[in-house]
N, CA and C of each residue as an Amber inpcrd file, in Angstrom:
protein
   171
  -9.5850000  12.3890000  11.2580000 -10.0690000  11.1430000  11.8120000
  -8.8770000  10.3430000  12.3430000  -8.7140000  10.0630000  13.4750000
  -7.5760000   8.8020000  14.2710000  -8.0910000   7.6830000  13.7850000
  -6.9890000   7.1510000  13.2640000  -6.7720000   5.9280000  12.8670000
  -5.8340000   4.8690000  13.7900000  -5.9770000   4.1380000  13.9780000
  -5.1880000   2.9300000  14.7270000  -4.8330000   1.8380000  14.3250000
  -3.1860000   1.1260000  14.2350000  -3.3520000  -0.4370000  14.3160000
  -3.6390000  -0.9690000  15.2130000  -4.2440000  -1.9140000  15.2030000
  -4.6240000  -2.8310000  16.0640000  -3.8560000  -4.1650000  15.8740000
  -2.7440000  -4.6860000  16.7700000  -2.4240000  -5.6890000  16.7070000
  -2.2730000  -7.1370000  17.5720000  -2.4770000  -8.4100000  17.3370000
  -2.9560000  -9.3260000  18.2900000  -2.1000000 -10.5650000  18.3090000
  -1.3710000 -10.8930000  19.0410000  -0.6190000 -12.1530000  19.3990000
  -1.0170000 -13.1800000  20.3530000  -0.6070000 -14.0410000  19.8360000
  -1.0600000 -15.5050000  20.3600000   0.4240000 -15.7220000  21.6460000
   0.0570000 -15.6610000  22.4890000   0.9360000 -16.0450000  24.0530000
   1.3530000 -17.5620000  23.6090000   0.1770000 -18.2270000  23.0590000
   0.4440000 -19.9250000  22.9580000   0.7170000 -20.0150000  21.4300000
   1.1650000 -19.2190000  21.2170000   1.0320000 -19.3850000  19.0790000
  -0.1220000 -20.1780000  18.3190000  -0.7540000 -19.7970000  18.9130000
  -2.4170000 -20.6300000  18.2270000  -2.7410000 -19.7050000  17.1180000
  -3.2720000 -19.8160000  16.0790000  -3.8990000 -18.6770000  14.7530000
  -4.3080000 -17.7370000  15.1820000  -3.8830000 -16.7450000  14.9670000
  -4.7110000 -15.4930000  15.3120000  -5.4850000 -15.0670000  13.8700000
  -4.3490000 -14.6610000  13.0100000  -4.8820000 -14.2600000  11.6760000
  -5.5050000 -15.5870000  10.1290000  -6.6000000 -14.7420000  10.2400000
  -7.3040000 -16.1680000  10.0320000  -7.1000000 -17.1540000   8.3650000
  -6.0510000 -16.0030000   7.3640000  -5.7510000 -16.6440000   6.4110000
  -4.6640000 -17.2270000   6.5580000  -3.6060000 -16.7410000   6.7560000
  -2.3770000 -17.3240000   6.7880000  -1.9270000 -18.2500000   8.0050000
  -2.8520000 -18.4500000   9.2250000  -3.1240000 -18.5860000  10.1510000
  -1.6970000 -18.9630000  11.0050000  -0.7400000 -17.3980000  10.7790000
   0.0900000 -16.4860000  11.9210000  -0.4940000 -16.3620000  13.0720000
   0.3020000 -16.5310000  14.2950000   0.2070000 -16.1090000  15.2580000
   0.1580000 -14.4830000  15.4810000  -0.0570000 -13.8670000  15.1450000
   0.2000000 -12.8150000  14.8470000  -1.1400000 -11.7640000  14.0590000
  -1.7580000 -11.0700000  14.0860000  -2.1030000 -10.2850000  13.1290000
  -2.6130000  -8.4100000  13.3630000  -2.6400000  -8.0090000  12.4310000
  -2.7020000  -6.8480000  12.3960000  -3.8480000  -6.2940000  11.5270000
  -4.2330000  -4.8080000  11.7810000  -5.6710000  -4.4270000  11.1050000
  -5.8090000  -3.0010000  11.5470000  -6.5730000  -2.6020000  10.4840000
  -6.4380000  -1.0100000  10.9370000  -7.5630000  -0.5460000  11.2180000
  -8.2860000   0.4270000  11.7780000  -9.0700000   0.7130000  12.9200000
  -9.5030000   1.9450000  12.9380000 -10.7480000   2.2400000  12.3960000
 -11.3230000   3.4700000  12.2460000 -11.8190000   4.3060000  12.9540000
 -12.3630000   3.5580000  14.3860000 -13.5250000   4.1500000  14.8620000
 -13.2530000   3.7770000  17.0090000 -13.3300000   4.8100000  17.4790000
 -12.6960000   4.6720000  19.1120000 -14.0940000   2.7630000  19.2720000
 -15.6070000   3.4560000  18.8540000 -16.1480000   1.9350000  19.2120000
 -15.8430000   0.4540000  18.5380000 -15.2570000   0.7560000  17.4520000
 -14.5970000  -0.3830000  17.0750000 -13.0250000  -1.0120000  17.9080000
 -12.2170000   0.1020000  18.0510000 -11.1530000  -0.2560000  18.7800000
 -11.4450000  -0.9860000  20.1210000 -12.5540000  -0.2060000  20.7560000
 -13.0850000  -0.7020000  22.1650000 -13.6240000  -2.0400000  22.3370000
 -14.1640000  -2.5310000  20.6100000 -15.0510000  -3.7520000  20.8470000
 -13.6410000  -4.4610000  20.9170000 -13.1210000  -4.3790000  20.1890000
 -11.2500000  -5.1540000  19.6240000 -11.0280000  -5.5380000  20.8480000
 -10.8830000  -4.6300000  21.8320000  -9.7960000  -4.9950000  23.4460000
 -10.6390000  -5.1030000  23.9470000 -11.9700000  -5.1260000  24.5000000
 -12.7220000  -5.9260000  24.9390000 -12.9520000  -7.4450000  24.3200000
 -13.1110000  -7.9820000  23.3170000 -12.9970000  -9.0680000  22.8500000
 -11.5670000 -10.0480000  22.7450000 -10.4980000  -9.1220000  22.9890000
  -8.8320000  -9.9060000  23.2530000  -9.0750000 -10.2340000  24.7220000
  -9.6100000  -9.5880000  25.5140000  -9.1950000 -10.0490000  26.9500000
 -10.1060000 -11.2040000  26.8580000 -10.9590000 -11.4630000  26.4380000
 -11.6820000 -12.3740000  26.7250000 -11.2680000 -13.8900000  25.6560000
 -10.2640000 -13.5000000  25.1540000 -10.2840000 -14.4980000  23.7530000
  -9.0490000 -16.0970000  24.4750000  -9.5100000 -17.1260000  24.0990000
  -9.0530000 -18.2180000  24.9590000  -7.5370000 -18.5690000  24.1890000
  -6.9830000 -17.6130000  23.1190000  -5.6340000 -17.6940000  22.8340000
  -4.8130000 -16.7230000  23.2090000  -5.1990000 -16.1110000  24.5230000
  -4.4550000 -15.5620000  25.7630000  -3.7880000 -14.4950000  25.0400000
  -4.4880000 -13.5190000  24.2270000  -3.8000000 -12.5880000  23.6660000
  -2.8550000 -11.0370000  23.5420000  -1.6370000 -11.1280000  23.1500000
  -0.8950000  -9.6810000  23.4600000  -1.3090000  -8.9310000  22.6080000
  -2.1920000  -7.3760000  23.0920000  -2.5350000  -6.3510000  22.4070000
  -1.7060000  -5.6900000  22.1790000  -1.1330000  -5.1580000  21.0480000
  -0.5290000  -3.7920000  20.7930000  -1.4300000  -2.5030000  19.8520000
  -1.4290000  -1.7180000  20.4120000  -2.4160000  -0.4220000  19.8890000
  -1.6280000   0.6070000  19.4980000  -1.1280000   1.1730000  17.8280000
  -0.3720000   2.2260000  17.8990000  -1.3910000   3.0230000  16.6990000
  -1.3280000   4.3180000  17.4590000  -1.8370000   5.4140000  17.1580000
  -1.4650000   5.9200000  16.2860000  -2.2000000   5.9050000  14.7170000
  -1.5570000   6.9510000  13.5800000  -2.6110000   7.7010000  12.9360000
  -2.1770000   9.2120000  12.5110000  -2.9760000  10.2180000  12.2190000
  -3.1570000  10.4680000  10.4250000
């Protein structure tokens, strides 16, 4: 099964991660339709967000 992080930054440093509320957060990622909902929902997210996606097996 591919596994993925999924990680999300704030361009404007607004909260990304919602406890510690970092600009910043990270999460791991089971499933290609979950990853897909992820980067479909960053482009659209109004804290102008940098995706990083790294691939681990």
């Amino acid at each position: 099964m591919t596994t993925w992080i999924f990680t999300a930054t704030s361009r404007t440093g607004q909260p990304v991660d919602p406890i510690t509320k970092a600009p910043t957060d990270s999460v791991a990622v089971y499933s290609q339709a979950d990853l897909d909902r992820r980067i479909e929902a960053a482009k659209n997210d109004p804290r102008d967000l940098i995706v990083d996606i790294e691939r681990i097996d």
